[in-house]
C-alpha positions in Angstrom: -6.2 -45.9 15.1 -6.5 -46.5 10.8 -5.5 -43.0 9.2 -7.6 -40.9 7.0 -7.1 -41.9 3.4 -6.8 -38.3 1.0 -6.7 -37.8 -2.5 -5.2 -34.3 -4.3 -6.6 -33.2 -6.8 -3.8 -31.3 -8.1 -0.7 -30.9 -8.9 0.0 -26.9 -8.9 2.0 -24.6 -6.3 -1.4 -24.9 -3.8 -1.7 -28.9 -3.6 2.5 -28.9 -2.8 1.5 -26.8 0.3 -1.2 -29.2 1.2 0.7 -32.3 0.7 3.5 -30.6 3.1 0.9 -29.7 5.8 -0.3 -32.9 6.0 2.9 -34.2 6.2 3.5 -32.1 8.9 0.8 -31.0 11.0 -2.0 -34.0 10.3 -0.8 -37.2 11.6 -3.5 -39.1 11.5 -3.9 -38.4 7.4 -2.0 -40.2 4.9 -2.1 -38.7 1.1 -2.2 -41.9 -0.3 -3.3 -40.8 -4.6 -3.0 -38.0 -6.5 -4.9 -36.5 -9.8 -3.3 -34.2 -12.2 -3.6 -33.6 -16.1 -0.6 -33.9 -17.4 0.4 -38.1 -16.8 4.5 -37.3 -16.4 3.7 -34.1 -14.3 1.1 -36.1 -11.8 4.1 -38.7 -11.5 6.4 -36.5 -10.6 4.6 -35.2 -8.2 3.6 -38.8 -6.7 7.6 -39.5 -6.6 8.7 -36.0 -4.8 5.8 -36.9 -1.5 6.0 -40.8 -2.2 2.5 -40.8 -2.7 1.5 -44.4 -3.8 -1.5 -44.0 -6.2 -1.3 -41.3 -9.0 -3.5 -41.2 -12.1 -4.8 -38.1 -14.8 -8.6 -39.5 -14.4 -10.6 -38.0 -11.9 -13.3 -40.8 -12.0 -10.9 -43.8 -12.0 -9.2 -42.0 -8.7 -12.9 -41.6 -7.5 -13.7 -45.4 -8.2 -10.6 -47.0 -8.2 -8.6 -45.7 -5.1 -9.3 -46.8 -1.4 -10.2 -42.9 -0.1 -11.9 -41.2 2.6 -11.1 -37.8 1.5 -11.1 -35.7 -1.5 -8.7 -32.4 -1.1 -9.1 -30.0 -4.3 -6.1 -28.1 -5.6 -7.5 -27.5 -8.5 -8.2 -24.7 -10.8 -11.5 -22.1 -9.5 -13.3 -23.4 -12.5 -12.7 -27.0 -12.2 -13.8 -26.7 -8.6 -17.7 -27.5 -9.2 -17.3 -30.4 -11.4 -14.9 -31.9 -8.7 -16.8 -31.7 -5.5 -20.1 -32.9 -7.7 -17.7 -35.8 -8.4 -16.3 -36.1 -5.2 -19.8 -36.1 -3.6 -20.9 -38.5 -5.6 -18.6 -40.8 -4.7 -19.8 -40.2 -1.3 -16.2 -38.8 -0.2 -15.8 -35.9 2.3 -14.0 -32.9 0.7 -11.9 -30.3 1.2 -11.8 -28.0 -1.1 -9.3 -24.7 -2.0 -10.8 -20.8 -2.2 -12.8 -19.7 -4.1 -15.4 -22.2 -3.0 -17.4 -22.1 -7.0 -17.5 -19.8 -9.5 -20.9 -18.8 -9.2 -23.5 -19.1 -5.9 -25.5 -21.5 -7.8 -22.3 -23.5 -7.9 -21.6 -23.2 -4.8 -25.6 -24.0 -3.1 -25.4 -27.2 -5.9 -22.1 -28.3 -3.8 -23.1 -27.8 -0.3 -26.8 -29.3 -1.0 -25.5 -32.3 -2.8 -22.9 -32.9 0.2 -25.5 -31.9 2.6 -27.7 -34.6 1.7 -25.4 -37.7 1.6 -23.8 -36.4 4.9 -20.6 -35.0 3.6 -18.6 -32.9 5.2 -17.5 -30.0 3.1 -14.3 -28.0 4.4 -13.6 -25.0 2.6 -9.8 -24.0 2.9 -10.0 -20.0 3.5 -7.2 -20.0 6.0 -5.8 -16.5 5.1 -7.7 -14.8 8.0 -6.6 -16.9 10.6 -2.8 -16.2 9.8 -0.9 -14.7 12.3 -0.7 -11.1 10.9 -4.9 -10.8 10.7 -4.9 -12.5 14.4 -3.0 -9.4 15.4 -4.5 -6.9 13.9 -8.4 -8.4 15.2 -6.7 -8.0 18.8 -5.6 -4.5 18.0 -9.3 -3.0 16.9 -10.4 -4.8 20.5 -8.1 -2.3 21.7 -8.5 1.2 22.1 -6.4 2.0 18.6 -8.1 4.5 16.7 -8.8 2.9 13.3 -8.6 6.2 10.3 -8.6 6.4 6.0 -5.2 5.9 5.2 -4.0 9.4 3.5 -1.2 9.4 0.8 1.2 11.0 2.8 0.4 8.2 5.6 1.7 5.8 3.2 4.4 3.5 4.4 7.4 3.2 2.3 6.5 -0.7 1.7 3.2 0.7 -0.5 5.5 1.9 -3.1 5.2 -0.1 -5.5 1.3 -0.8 -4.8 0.6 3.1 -5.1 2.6 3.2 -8.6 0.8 0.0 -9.5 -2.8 1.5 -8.6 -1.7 4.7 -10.4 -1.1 2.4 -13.5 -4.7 1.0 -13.2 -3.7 -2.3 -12.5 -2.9 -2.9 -8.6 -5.4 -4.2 -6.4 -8.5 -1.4 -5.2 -10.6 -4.0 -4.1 -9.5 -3.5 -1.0 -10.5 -0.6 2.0 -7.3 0.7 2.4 -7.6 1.6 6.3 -4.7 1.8 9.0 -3.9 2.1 12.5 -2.4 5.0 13.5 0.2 4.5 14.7 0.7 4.5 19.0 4.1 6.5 19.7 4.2 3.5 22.6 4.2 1.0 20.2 7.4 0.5 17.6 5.1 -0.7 14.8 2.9 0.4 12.7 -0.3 -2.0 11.1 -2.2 -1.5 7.4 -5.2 -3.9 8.1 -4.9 -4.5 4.2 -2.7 -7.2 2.0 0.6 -8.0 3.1 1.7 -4.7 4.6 0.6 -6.0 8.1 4.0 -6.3 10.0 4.8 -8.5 12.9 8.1 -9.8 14.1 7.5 -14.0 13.2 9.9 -16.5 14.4 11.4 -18.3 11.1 9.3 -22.2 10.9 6.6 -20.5 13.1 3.8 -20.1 11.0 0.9 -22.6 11.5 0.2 -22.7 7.3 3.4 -22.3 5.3 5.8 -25.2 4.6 8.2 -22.5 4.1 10.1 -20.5 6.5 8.6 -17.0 7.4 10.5 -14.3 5.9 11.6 -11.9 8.8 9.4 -9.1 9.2 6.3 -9.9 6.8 5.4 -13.3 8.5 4.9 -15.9 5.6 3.6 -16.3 2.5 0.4 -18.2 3.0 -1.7 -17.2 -0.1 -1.6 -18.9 -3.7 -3.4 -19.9 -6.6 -4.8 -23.3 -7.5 -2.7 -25.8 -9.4 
């Protein structure tokens, strides 16, 4: 059976880790060009994975390249013009998170794909990680799920407390945990990466990386 053909579009910290997944986990894809800005960068990066095709136009990849698939690694802003691109060129897409900048953006993309029968995969992968899995079994369970109080803290939210006393952490999120079960030697922050569960080194499903002992791995990361 002929592999799927992919292009990145991409050359940042996010399309390394899809390049290495693919290498990895999808056997029956081949990355086979690559975009990026920056011409010495983008052939760099075609060297390091072997990756055949490499060029810094997105419309002489589009029109130029033997492709089934068009991954985006790119910037959040870039993403519209891409997948409009992409689409155009009647290519399937996957694309990195955020989906578009705006709604508008992002009902332009799925409509256009939509009706040249497209498929548009949208890579949100973080709530399927290992950590999240756990803690979606645990509210099935009969753990009692409370405001988390200052003194509740962990000593791991350090540094996020001081940071959020500064004005610049992260409030977006509902900062909720899991009281903790006097039968159970663990205790779960349904928030950011204070979720703790023993993972095996090299047995996360998304990282290229080995898990670091203790916080599972790193699996988030900006566009390139």
């Amino acid at each position: 059976m002929s592999k799927s053909k992919v292009a990145i579009l991409g050359t940042g910290f996010i399309a390394h880790i899809h390049v290495e997944c693919y290498r990895r986990f999808v056997p029956d894809a081949e990355v086979v060009a690559v975009y990026g800005r920056t011409p010495e960068n983008t052939a760099a990066f075609a060297k390091q994975y072997g990756i055949p095709r490499h060029c810094s136009d997105i419309d002489a990849l589009l029109s130029g390249c033997d492709i089934d698939i068009v991954d985006i690694c790119l910037p959040n802003y870039q993403h519209h013009e891409a997948c409009m691109k992409a689409a155009r060129a009647d290519k399937h897409i996957i694309i990195e998170k955020p989906l578009a900048m705006t709604l508008e953006e992002a009902d332009e993309m799925i409509a256009e794909c939509k009706g040249r029968g497209l498929k548009l995969c949208y890579a949100e992968e973080l709530c399927f990680a290992p950590k999240y899995e756990r803690v979606r079994a645990l509210v099935g369970e009969d753990v009692e799920v409370l405001r988390e109080r200052p003194q509740e803290r962990s000593r791991d939210h350090g540094e996020r407390r001081q940071a959020d006393e500064r004005g610049d952490g992260s409030r977006q999120h509902g900062r909720r945990m899991l009281r903790q079960d006097r039968e159970r030697p663990w205790r779960w922050c349904v928030h950011g990466m204070s979720v703790r569960e023993e993972c095996p080194r090299g047995n996360h499903p998304i990282a290229p990386f080995p898990a670091r002992r203790g916080g599972g791995a790193e699996t988030g990361g900006r566009s390139g």
